[in-house]
BADRENBA-723906 format. One record per residue (C-alpha): residue number from 1; residue in three letters; y, x, z. Coordinates in nm, 4 decimals. Layout:
REM residues N
<atom num="NUM" residuo="Ala" c2="Y" c1="X" c3="Z"/>
...
***
This chain:
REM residues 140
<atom num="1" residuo="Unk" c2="-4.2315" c1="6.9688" c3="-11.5039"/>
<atom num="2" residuo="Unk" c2="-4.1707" c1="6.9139" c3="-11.1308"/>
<atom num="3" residuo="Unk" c2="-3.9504" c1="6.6011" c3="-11.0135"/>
<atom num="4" residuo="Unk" c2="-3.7201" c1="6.8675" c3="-10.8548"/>
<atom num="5" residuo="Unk" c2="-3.6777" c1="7.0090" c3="-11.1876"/>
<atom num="6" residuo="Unk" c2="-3.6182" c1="6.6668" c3="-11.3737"/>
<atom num="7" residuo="Unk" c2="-3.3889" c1="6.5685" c3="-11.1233"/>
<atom num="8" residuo="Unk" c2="-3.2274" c1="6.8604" c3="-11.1836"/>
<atom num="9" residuo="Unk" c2="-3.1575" c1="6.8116" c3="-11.5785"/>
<atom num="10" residuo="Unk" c2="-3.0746" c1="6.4322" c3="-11.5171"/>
<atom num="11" residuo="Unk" c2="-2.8422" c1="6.5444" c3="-11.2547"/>
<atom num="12" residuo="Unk" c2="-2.6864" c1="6.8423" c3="-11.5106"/>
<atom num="13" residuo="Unk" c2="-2.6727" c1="6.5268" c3="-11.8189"/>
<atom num="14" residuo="Unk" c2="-2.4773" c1="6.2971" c3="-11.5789"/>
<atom num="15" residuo="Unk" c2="-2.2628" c1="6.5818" c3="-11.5235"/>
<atom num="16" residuo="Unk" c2="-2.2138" c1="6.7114" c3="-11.8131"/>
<atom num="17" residuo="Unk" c2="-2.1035" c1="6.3139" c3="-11.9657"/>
<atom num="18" residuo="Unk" c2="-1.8526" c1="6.3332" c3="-11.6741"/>
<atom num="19" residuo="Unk" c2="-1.6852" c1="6.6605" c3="-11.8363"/>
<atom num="20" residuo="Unk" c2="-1.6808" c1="6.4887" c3="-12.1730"/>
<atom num="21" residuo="Unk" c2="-1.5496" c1="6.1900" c3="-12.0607"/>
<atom num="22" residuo="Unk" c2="-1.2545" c1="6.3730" c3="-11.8741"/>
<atom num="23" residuo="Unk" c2="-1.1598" c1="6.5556" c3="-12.1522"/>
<atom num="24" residuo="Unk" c2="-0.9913" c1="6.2749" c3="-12.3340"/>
<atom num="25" residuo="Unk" c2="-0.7770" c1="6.2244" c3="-12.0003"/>
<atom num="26" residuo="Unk" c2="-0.7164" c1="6.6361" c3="-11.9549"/>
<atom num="27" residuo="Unk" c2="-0.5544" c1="6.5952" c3="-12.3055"/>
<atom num="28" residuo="Unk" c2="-0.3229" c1="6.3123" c3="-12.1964"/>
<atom num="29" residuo="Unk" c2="-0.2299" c1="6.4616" c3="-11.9030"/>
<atom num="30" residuo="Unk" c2="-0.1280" c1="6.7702" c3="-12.0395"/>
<atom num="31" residuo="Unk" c2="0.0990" c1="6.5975" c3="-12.3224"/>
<atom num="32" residuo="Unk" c2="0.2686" c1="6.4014" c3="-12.0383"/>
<atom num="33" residuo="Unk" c2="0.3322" c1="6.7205" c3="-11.8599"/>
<atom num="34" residuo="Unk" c2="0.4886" c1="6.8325" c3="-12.1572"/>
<atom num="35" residuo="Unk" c2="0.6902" c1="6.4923" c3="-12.2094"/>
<atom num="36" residuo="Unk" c2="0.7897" c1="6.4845" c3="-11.8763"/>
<atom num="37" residuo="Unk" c2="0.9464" c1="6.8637" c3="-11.8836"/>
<atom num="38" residuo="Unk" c2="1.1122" c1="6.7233" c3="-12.1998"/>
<atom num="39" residuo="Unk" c2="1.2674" c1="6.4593" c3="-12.0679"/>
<atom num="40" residuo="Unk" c2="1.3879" c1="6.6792" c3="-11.7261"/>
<atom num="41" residuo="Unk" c2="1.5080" c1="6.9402" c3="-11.9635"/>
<atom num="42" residuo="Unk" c2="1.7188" c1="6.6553" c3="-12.1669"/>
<atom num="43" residuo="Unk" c2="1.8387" c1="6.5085" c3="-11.8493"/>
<atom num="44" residuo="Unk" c2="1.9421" c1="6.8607" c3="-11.6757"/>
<atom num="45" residuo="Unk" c2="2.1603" c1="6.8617" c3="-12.0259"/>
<atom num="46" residuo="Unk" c2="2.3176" c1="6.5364" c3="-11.9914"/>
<atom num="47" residuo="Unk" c2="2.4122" c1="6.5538" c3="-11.6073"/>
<atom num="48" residuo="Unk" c2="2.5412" c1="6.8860" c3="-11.6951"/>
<atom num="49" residuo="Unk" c2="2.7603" c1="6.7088" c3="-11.9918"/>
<atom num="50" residuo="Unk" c2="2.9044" c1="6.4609" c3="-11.7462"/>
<atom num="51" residuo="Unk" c2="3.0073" c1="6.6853" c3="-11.4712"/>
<atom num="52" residuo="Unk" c2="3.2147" c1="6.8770" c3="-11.6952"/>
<atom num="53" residuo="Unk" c2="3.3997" c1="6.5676" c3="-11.7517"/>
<atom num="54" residuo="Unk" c2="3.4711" c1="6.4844" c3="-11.3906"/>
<atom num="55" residuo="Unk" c2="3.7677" c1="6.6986" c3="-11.3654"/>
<atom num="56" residuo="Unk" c2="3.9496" c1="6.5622" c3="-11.7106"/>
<atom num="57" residuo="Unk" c2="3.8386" c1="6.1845" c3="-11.5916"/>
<atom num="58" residuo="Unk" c2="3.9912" c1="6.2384" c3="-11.2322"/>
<atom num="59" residuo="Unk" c2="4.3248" c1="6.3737" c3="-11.4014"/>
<atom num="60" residuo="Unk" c2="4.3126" c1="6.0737" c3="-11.6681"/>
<atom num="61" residuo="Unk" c2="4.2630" c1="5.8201" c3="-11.3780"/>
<atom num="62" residuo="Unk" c2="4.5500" c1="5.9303" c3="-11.1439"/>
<atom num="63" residuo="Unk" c2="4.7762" c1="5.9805" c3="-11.4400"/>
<atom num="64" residuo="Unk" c2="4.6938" c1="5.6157" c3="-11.5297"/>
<atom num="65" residuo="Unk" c2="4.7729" c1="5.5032" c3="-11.1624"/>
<atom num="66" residuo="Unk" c2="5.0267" c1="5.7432" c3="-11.1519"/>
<atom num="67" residuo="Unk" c2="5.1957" c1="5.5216" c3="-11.5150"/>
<atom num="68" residuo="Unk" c2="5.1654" c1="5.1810" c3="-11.2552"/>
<atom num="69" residuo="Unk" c2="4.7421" c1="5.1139" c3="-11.3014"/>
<atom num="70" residuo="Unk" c2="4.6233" c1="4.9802" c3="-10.9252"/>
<atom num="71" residuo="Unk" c2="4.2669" c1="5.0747" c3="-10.8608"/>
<atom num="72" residuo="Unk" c2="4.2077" c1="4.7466" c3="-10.8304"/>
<atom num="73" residuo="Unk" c2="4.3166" c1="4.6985" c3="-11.2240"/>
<atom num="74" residuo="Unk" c2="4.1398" c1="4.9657" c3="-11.3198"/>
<atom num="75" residuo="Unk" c2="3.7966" c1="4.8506" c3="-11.1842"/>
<atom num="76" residuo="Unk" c2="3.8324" c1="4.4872" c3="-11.3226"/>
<atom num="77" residuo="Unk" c2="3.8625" c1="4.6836" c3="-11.7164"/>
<atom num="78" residuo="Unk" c2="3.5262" c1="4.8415" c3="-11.5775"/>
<atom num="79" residuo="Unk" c2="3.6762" c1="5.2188" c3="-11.4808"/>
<atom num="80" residuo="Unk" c2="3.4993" c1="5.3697" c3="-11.2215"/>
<atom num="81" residuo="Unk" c2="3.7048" c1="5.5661" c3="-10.9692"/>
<atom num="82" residuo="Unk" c2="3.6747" c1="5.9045" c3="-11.0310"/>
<atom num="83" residuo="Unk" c2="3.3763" c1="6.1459" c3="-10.8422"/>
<atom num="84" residuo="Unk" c2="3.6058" c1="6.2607" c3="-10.5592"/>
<atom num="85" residuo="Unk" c2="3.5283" c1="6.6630" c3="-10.4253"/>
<atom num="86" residuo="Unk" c2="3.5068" c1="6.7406" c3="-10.0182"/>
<atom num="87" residuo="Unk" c2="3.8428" c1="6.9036" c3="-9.9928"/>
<atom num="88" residuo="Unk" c2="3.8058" c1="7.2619" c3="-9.9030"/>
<atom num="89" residuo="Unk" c2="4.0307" c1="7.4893" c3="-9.6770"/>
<atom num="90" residuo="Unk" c2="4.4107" c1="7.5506" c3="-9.7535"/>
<atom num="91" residuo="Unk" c2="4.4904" c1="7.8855" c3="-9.8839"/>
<atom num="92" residuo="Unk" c2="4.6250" c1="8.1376" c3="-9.6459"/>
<atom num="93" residuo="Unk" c2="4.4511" c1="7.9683" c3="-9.3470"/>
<atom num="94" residuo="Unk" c2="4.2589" c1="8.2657" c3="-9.1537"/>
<atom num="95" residuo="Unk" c2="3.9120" c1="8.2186" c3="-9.0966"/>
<atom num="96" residuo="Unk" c2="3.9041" c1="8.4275" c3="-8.8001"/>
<atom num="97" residuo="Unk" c2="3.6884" c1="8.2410" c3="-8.4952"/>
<atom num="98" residuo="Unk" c2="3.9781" c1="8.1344" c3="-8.2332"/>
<atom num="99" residuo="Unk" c2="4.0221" c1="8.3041" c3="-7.9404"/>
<atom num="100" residuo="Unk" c2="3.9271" c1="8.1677" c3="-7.5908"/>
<atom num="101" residuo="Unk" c2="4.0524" c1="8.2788" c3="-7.2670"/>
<atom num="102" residuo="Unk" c2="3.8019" c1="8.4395" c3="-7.1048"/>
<atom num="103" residuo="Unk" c2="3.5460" c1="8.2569" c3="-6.8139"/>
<atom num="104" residuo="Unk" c2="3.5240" c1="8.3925" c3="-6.4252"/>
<atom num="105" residuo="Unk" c2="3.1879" c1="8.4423" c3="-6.3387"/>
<atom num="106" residuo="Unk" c2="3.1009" c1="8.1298" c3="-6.0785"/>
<atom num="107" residuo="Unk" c2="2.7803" c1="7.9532" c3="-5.9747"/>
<atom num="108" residuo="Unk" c2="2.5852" c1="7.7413" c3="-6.2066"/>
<atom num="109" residuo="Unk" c2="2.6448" c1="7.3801" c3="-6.2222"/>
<atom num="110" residuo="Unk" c2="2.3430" c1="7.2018" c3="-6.0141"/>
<atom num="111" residuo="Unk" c2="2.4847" c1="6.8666" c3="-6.0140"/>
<atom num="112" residuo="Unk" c2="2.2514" c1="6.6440" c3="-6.2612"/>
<atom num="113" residuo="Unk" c2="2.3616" c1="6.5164" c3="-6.6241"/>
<atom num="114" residuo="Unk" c2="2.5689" c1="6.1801" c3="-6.6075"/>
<atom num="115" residuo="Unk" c2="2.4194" c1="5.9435" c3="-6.8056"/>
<atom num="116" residuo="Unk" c2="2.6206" c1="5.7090" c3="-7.0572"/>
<atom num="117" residuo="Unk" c2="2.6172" c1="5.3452" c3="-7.0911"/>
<atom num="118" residuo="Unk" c2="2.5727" c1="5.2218" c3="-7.4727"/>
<atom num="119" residuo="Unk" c2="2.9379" c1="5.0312" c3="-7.5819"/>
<atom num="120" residuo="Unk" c2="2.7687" c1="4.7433" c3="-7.6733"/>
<atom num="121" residuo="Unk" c2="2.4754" c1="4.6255" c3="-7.4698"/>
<atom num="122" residuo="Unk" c2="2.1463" c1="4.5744" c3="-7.6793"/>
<atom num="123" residuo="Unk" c2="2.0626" c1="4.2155" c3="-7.8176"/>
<atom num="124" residuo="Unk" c2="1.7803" c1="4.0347" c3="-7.6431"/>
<atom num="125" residuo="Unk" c2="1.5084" c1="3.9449" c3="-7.8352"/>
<atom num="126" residuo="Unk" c2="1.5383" c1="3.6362" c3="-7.9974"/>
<atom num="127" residuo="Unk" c2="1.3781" c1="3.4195" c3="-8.2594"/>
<atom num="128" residuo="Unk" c2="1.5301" c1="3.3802" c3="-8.5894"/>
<atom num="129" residuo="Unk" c2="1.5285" c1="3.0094" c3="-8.4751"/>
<atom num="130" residuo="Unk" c2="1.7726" c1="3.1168" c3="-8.2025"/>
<atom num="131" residuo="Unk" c2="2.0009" c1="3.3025" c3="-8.4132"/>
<atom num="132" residuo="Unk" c2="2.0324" c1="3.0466" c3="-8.6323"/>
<atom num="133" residuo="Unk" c2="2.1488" c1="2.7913" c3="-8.3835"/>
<atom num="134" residuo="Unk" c2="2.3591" c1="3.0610" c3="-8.2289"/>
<atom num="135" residuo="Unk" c2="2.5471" c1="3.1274" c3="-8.5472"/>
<atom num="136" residuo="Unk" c2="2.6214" c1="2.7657" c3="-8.5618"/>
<atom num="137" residuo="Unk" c2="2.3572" c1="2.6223" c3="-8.8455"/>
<atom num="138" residuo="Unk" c2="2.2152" c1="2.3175" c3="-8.8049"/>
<atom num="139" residuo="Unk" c2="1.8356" c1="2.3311" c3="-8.7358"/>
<atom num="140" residuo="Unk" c2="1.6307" c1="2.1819" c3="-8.9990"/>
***
C-alpha cells in the first residue's frame, strides 16, 4: 500500500469518528428544536390569552377610578394601568386628501438652504472630574 493510499484511510477513520461523534449532538439539537417550537407554540397561546383580557381589564380599571380609585391607589395595591390602544379616526370624518389651491408656475428657488442653529449648544468635552466639581460634589 502506497502512503497516498494510507493517508487516505487514516484521513477517511478521522473522519468518519468526527460523524460519530456529532451524532450525539445532531440528536440534541434536534430535541431542542422541538422544545423550543414547544415552548413558542405555548407562549403564542398565552399572549393570545392575555390580550383578550385587555379590553375587560381596561373597562374594570376605569370603572374602579370611575367608583373614586386614583391611579395612584391603584398602582400602590399593584394594578397595572391598563394597555392603552392608539386612538383611531372619528367616524364620519372623510378621508378624502384636502384640497390645495393650485401653484402659478414661477422660477425655481436658487437661493441656498438656511441652515439651523441647535437650541442648546453642544457640551464641551469634559472630564468626569469636571462634571463632578461642576455639579457641586466635593472632589475626593
Amino acid at each position: 500500500m502506497s502512503s497516498a493510499e494510507e493517508f487516505l484511510q487514516r484521513m477517511e477513520k478521522l473522519q468518519a469518528a468526527k460523524g460519530e461523534a456529532f451524532k450525539p449532538l445532531a440528536e440534541i439539537l434536534g430535541q431542542r428544536a422541538a422544545i423550543q417550537a414547544e415552548r413558542d407554540a405555548a407562549l403564542a397561546e398565552f399572549e393570545e390569552r392575555l390580550a383578550a383580557l385587555n379590553e375587560p381589564y381596561g373597562k374594570a380599571y376605569a370603572a374602579a377610578e370611575k367608583a373614586g380609585w386614583t391611579p395612584v391607589e391603584l398602582a400602590e395595591l399593584g394594578v397595572e394601568e391598563p394597555v392603552k390602544r392608539p386612538r383611531g379616526r372619528r367616524p364620519g370624518r372623510s378621508t378624502a386628501p384636502k384640497k390645495t389651491t393650485p401653484r402659478t408656475e414661477a422660477a425655481p428657488e436658487t437661493r441656498a438652504p438656511e441652515t439651523v442653529s441647535p437650541a442648546v449648544p453642544a457640551p464641551a468635552q469634559e472630564s468626569a472630574g469636571d462634571a463632578v466639581a461642576a455639579a457641586g460634589f466635593p472632589s475626593s
